[in-house]
C-alpha positions in Angstrom: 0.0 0.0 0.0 1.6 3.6 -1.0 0.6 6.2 0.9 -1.7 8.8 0.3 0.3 12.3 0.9 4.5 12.5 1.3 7.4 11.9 -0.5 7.5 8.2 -1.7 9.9 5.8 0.1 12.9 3.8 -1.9 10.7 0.5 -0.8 7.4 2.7 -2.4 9.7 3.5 -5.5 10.4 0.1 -6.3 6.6 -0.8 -6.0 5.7 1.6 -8.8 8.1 0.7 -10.8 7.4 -2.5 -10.9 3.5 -2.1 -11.3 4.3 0.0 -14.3 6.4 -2.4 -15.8 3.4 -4.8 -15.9 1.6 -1.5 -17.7 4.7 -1.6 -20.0 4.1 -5.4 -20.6 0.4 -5.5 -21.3 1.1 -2.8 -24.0 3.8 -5.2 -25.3 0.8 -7.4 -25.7 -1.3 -4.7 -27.2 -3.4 -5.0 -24.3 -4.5 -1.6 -23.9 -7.6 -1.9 -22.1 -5.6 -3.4 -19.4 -2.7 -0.9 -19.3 -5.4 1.9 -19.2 -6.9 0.2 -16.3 -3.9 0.0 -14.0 -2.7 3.5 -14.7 -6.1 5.1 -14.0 -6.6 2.8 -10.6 -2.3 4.0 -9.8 -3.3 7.6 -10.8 -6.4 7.9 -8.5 -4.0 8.5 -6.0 -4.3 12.3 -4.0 0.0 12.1 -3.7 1.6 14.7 -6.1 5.1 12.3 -5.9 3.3 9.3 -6.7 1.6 10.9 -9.8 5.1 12.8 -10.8 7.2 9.4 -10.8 4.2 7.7 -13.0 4.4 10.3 -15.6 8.0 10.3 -15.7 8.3 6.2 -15.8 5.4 6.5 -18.6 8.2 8.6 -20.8 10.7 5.9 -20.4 8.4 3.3 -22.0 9.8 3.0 -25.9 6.9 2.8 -28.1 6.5 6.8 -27.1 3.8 6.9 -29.6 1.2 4.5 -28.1 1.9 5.9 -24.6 1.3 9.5 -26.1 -2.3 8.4 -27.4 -3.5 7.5 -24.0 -2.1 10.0 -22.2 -3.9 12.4 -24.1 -7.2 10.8 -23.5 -5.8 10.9 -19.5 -5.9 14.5 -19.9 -9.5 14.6 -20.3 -10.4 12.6 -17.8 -13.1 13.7 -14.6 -10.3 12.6 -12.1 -7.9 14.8 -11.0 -4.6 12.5 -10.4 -5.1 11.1 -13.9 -5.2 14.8 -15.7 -2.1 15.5 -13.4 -0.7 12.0 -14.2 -0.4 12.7 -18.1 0.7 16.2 -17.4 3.8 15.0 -15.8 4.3 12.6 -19.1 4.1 15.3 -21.8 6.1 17.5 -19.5 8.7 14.9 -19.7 8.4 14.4 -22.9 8.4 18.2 -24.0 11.0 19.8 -22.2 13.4 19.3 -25.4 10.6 21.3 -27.4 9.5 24.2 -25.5 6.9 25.2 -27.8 4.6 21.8 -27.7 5.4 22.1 -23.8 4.2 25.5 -23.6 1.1 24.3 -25.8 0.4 21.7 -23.5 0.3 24.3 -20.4 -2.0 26.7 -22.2 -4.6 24.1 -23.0 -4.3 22.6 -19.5 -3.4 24.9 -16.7 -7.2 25.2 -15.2 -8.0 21.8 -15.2 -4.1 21.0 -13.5 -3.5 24.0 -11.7 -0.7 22.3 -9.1 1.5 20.5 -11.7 1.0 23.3 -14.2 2.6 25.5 -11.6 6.0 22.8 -11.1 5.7 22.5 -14.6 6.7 26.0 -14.9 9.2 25.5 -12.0 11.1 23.3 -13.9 11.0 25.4 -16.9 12.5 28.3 -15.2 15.6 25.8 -14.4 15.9 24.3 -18.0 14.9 27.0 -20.3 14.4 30.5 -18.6 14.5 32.6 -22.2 11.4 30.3 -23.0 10.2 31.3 -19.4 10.6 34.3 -19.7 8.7 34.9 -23.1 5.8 33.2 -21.5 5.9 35.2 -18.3 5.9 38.2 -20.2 2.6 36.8 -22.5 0.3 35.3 -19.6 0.9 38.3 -17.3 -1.2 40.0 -19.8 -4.0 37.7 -20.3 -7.5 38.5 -19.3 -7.4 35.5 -17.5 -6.4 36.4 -13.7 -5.5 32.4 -13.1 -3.1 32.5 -15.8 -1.6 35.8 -14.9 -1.4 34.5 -11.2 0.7 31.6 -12.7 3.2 34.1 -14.6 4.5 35.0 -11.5 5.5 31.2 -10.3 9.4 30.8 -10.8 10.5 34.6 -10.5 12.1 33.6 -6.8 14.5 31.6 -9.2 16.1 34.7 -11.0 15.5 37.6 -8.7 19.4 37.5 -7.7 20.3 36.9 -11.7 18.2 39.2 -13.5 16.7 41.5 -11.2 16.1 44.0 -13.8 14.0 41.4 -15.9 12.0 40.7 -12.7 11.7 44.6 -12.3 10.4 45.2 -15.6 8.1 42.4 -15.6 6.2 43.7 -12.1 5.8 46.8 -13.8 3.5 45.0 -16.7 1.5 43.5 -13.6 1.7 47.0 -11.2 -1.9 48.2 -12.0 -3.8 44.9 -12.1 -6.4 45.4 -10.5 -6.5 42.1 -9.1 -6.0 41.7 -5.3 -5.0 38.2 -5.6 -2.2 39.4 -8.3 -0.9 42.7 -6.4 -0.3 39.7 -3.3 1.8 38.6 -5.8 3.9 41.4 -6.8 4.3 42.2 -3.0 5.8 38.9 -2.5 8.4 39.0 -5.3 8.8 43.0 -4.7 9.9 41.9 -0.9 12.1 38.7 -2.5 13.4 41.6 -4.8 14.8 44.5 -2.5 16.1 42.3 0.4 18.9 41.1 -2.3 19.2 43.6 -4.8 18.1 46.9 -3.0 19.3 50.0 -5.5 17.6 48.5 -8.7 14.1 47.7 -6.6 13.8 51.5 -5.3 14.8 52.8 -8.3 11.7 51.2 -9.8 9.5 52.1 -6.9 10.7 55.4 -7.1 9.6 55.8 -10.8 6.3 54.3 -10.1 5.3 56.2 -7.7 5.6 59.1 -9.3 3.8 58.4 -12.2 0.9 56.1 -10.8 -2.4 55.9 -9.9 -4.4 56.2 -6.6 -4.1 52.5 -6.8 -0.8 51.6 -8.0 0.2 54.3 -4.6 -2.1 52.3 -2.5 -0.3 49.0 -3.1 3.5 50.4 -2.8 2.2 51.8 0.5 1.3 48.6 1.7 4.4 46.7 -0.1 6.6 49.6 2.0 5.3 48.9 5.0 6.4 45.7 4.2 9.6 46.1 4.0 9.5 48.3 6.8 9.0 45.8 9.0 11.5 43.4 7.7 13.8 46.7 8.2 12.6 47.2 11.4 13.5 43.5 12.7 16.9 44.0 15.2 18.0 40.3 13.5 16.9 38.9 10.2 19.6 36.2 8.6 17.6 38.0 5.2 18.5 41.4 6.0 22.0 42.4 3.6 24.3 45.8 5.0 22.9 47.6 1.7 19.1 46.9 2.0 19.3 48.2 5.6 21.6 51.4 4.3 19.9 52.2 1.1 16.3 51.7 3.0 17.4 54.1 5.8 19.3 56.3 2.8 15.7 56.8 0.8 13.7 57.2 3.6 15.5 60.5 4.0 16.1 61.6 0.1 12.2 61.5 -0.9 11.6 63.4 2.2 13.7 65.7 1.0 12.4 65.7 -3.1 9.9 68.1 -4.4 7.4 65.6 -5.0 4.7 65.5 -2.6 3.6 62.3 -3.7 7.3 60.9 -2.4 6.9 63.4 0.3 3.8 61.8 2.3 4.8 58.1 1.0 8.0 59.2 3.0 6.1 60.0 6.2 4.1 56.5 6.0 7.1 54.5 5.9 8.4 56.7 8.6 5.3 56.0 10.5 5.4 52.7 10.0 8.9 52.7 11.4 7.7 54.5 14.8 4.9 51.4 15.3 7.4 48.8 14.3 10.1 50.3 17.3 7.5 50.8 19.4 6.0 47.4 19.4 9.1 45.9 19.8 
């Protein structure tokens, strides 16, 4: 018996391997109907490891063709492990050719929402150009799922390309999402603990030339960091996040922008509450 939730065992390993072998040898025997039976009773499974090892043993299996047909008949099936199941196989068996893989995520991401989104993982390791081009397109869908999903891999690369990461938040800045602008706080916060000078600069310019809206969520994102700033020990906090933070809180003040002016005296606010309530 495997169990439900957790990474699998070596012992559990070697139990589904060996149960897809006998998949393997019934499609030897071009018995289909039986192969399809085992892998949709294997698949009904709620663990995510379980399902991920199946789809990547189905990739191994050498008549790639026949799998392929009936695993694109597993995508449309009403149970969840199976859809998730063949997703793991055509991600396998796509990673050499971004485009079909990328196909294969548009067409699938809302009925495999949790694989879609280590699909994308993994692409961000293999193939970030490709990941990045597809970032770029689904932030800007009318879909709020798939823009929500454009944001999953960008903890991979904020050290690398910050400025890529940068840009891309500034497509998202004014969704008007609430779900989304969680998101950009998130990667913002990932963003200027590391790489400090290049995430104000950003915030700088979009405050200044934002709406009511766009203010309202930097406020909040701020006050974010405020606190992390704030915090007498944090293994996160870097000598030029907590200089540069301290450094801008005094140069906006001092700007002739109002706008920077009274975002100024909210982080400095923020600051007081954070001291005081420590």
């Amino acid at each position: 018996m495997i169990k439900e939730i957790g990474r699998l065992e070596p012992s559990d390993i070697q139990k589904v391997e060996d149960y897809i072998e006998k998949v393997f040898s019934f499609l030897d025997k071009s018995e289909s109907n039986k192969a399809i039976s085992m892998l949709a009773e294997i698949c009904n499974t709620n663990n995510y490891f379980l399902r991920e090892l199946v789809g990547k043993l189905l990739a191994g299996y050498k008549d790639q063709d026949k799998i392929a047909e009936i695993a694109d008949q597993m995508l449309s099936s009403k149970v969840y492990g199976v859809r998730a199941t063949a997703l793991f196989y055509f991600s396998n068996s796509y990673f050499r050719s971004p485009q079909k893989l990328i196909t294969l995520l548009e067409d699938n991401y809302e009925s495999v929402p949790w694989e879609t989104e280590n699909v994308i993982h993994e692409l961000w390791k293999k193939n970030p150009k490709i990941a990045k081009d597809m970032a770029f397109k689904w932030v800007e869908s009318d879909d709020e799922q798939k823009r929500l999903l454009s944001f999953h891999g960008l903890e991979l690369v904020v050290e690398r390309d910050p400025v890529f990461v940068l840009d891309f938040i500034g497509k998202a800045i004014d969704d008007s999402s609430l779900e989304v602008q969680k998101k950009i706080t998130h990667i913002i916060l990932q963003l200027v603990k590391s790489k400090p000078a290049e995430t104000y600069a950003y915030i700088r310019e979009w405050l200044l030339t934002g709406s009511d809206r766009r203010i309202k969520l930097l406020v909040m994102t701020l006050k974010r960091i405020i606190s992390l700033y704030a915090q007498k020990s944090h293994k996160e906090k870097t000598a030029d996040f907590t200089v540069l933070t301290r450094f801008i809180m005094n140069d906006w003040k001092s700007e002739q922008s109002r706008r920077l002016n009274n975002v100024t005296s909210k982080m400095q606010q923020a600051l007081r509450k954070e001291n005081n309530s420590q």
